[in-house]
C-alpha positions in Angstrom: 20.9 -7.7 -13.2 20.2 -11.1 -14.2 16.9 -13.2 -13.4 17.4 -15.7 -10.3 15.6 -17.6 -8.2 16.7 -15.3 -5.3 15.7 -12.1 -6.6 12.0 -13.3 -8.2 11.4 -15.0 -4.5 9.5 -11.8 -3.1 7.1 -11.5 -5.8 5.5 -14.9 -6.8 1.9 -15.2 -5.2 1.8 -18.4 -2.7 0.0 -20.8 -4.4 -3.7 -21.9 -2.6 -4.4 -24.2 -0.3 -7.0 -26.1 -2.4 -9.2 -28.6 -0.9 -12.8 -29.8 -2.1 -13.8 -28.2 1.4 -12.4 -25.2 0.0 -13.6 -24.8 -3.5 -17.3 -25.8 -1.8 -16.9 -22.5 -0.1 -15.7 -20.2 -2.8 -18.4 -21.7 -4.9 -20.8 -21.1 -2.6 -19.5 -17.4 -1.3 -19.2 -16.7 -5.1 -23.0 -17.0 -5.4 -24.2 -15.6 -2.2 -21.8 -13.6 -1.0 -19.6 -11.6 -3.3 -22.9 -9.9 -4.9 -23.0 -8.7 -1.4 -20.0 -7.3 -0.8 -20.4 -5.6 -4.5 -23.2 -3.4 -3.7 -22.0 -2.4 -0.2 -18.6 -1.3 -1.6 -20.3 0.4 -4.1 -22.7 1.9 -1.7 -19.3 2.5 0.4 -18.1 4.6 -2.3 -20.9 6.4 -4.0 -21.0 7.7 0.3 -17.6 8.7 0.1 -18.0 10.8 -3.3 -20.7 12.6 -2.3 -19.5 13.8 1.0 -16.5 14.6 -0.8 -18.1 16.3 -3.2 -19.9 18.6 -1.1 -17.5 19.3 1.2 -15.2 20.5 -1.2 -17.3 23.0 -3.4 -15.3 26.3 -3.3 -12.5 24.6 -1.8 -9.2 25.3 -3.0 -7.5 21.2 -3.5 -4.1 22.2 -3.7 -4.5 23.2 0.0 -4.7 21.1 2.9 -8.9 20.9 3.9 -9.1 22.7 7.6 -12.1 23.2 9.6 -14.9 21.2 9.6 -15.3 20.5 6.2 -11.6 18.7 6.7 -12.8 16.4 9.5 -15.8 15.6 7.9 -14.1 14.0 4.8 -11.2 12.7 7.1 -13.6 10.9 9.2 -16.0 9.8 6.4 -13.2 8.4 4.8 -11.6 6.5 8.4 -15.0 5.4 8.8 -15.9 4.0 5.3 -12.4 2.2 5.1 -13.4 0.5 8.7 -16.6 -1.0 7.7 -15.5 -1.9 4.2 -12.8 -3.9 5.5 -15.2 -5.2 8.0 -17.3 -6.4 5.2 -14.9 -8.0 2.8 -13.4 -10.3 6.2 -10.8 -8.0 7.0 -9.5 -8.7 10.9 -7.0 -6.5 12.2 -4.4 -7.2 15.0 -2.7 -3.8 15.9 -0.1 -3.2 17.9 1.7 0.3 19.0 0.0 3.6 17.8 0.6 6.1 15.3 2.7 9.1 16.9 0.9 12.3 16.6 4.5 13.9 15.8 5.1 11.9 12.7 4.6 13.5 10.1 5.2 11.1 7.5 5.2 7.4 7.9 6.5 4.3 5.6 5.3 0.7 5.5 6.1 -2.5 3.5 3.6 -3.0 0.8 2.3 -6.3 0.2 -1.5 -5.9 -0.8 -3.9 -3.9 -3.6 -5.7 -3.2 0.5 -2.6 -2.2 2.3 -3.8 1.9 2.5 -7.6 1.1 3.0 -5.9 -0.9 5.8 -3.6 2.1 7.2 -6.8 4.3 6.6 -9.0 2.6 8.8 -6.6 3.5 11.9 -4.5 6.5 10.9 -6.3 9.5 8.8 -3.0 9.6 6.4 -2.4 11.0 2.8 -0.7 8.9 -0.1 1.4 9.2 -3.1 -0.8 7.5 -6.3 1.0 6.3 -9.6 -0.1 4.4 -12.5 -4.0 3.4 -12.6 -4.6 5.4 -9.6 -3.3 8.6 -10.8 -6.0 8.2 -13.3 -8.8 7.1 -11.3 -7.6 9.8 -8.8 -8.1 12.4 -11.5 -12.2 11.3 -11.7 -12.3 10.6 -7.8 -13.0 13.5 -5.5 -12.4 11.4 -2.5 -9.0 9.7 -4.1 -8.0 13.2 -4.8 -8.5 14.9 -1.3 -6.3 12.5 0.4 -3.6 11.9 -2.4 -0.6 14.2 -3.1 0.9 13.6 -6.3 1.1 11.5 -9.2 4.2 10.0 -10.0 5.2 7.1 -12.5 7.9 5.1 -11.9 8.9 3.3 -14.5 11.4 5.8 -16.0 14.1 7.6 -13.5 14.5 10.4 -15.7 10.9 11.0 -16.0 10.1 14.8 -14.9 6.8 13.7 -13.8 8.7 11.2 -11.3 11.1 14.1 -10.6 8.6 16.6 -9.5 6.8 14.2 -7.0 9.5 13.4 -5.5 10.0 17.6 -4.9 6.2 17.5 -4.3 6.8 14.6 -1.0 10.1 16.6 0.1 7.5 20.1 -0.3 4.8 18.3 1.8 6.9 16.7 4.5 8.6 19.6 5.7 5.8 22.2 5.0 4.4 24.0 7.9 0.9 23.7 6.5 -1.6 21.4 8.6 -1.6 18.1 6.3 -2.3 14.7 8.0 0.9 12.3 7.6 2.5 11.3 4.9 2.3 7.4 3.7 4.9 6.3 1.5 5.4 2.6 0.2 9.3 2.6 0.2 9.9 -0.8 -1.6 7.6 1.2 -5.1 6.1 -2.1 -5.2 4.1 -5.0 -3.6 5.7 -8.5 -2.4 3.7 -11.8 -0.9 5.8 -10.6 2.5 8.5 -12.8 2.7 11.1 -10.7 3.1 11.8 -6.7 3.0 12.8 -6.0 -0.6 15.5 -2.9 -0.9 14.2 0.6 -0.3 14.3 3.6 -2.4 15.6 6.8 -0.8 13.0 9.2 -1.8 10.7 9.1 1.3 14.3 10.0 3.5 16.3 12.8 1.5 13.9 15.1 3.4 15.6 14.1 6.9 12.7 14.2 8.4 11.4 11.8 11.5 9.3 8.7 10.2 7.1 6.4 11.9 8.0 2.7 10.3 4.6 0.5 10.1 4.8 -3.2 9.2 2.1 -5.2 8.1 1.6 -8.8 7.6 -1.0 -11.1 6.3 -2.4 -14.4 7.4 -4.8 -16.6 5.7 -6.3 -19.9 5.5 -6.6 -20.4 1.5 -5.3 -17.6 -0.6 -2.9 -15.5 0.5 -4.2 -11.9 0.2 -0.8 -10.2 -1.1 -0.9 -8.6 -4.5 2.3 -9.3 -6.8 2.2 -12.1 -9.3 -1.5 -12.9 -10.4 -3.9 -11.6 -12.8 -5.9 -8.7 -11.0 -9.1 -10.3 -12.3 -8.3 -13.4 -10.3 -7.1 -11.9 -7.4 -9.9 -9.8 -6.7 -12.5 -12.9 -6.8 -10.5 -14.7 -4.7 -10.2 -11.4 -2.4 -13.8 -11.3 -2.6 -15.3 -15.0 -2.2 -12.9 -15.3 1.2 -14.8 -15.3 3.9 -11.8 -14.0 5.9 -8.4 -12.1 6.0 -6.2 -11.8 9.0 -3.6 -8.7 9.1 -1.3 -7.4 11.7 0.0 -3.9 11.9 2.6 -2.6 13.9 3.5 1.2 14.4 6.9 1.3 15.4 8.5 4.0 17.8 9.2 7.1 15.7 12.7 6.8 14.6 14.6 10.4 14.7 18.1 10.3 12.0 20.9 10.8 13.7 23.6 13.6 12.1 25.5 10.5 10.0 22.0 9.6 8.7 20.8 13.5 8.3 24.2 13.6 6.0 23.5 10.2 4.1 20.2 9.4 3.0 21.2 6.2 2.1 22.6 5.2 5.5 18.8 6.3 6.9 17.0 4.3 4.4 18.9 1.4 5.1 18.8 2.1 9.1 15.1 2.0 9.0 14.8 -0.8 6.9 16.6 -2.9 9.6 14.6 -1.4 12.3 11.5 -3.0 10.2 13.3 -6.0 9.9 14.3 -6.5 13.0 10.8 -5.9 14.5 9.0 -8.3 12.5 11.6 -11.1 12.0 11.5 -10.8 8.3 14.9 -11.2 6.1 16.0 -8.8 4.1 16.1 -9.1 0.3 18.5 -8.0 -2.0 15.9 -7.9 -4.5 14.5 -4.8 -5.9 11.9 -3.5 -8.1 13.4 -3.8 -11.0 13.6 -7.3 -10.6 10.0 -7.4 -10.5 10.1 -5.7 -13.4 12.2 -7.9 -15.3 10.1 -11.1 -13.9 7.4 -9.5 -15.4 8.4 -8.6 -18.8 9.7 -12.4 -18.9 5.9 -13.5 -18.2 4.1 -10.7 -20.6 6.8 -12.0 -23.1 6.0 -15.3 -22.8 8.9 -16.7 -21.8 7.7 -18.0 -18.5 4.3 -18.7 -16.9 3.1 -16.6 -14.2 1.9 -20.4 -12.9 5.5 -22.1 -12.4 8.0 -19.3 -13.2 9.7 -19.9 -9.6 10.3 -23.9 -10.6 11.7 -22.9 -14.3 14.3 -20.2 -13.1 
């Protein structure tokens, strides 16, 4: 499809509310306070690796980790997620619960924090692509609570193929694994509007508990889409705080017509998310963001002003 305004919308970063009260801040929190939240995210996760790594020795990965050994690292990792969010700024407004039935749960994705987020209140395990395939691969922690790696960028891929026969294996198997978090939009937005959804998370026709998450802030807005990651993580780090909602929505059982078309689920729940949070619904899609993107890498647009130049 062609470039337009319309479909780049979701995915260009709000630009900052800049002040010289502002900059004062980040100046000053860049000096005294992001050294400190370094070292205790560091701290954080050196914590997490080791109890990961000792409570796994003998243990069996491809399984789901029972007992106490299972709790400990669930916990350990709840707990970590809580005060490192605590530390960075993070408040959280939730509303609803998670149902103890669902057994694999979908969200909007707007931020590089949205599963430390869902961690801190729900013990859940994630699909990683990309970079965190990798760093899952050297992360004992990453790779107790993941369940497969899956690139995206080709359809055809058979790595893509067989995790999306590894999320259809884990949602209906009888085995005890926590939930099942899946980002259905396959990419992140500022959370402006619901971008389409692929179908992958629904063609196992199983009940899902929607979550929707928002962000407020009061100078940069803490979605990750359309800003260098360099940037975006000082200004994650020298904010002295982040405001996020979550809702869990009521667990939403497909009816037969939806059991029969996972399309007609997909799009069911993606109104029910709408709906709930009085966001609009975009026609956009990932591989617009993908095209917006190869545009900027190509040089034919700034990351800066693409919006005013389309």
């Amino acid at each position: 499809r062609s470039m337009t305004r319309r479909n780049v919308q979701p995915f260009v970063h709000p630009p900052a509310k800049t002040s010289v009260l502002n900059s004062c801040k980040i100046w000053f929190a860049a000096v005294t306070l992001l050294p400190v939240r370094i070292l205790s995210l560091v701290l954080i996760l050196a914590i997490d690796e080791i109890v990961c790594w000792i409570c796994t020795v003998g243990q069996d990965l491809r399984k789901p980790l029972e007992g106490t050994r299972g709790q400990i690292i669930r916990n350990t990792i709840q707990y970590s997620c809580k005060v490192g969010l605590f530390i960075l700024g993070f408040r959280i407004t939730k509303r609803g619960k998670p149902n103890v039935r669902a057994r694999t749960m979908v969200s909007n994705h707007l931020s590089l924090f949205d599963i430390v987020v869902i961690l801190s209140e729900v013990q859940v395990s994630f699909v990683t692509k990309g970079l965190s395939g990798t760093i899952g691969r050297l992360s004992r922690a990453i790779h107790c609570i993941s369940v497969a790696h899956v690139r995206d960028q080709n359809p055809n891929d058979p790595v893509r193929r067989n995790g999306t026969s590894k999320l259809m294996e884990r949602q209906v198997s009888p085995l005890p694994y926590p939930p099942l978090l899946i980002f259905p939009e396959g990419t992140t937005t500022n959370g402006s509007s619901l971008i389409r959804f692929r179908t992958g998370a629904f063609i196992a026709r199983q009940p899902i508990q929607p979550i929707v998450l928002r962000y407020k802030y009061n100078w940069v807005s803490p979605t990750w889409e359309t800003i260098p990651f360099p940037l975006y993580i000082f200004q994650m780090l020298t904010q002295l705080t982040h405001r996020i909602d979550i809702d869990f929505l009521p667990l939403y059982t497909p009816s037969i017509e939806e059991m029969s078309d996972p399309m007609l689920y997909t799009n069911n729940i993606r109104k029910t998310m709408a709906d709930s949070s009085h966001l609009p619904l975009s026609e956009a899609s990932m591989d617009d963001k993908m095209a917006y993107h190869r545009a900027i890498i190509d040089g034919r647009i700034s990351w800066r002003d693409a919006i005013t130049e389309l």
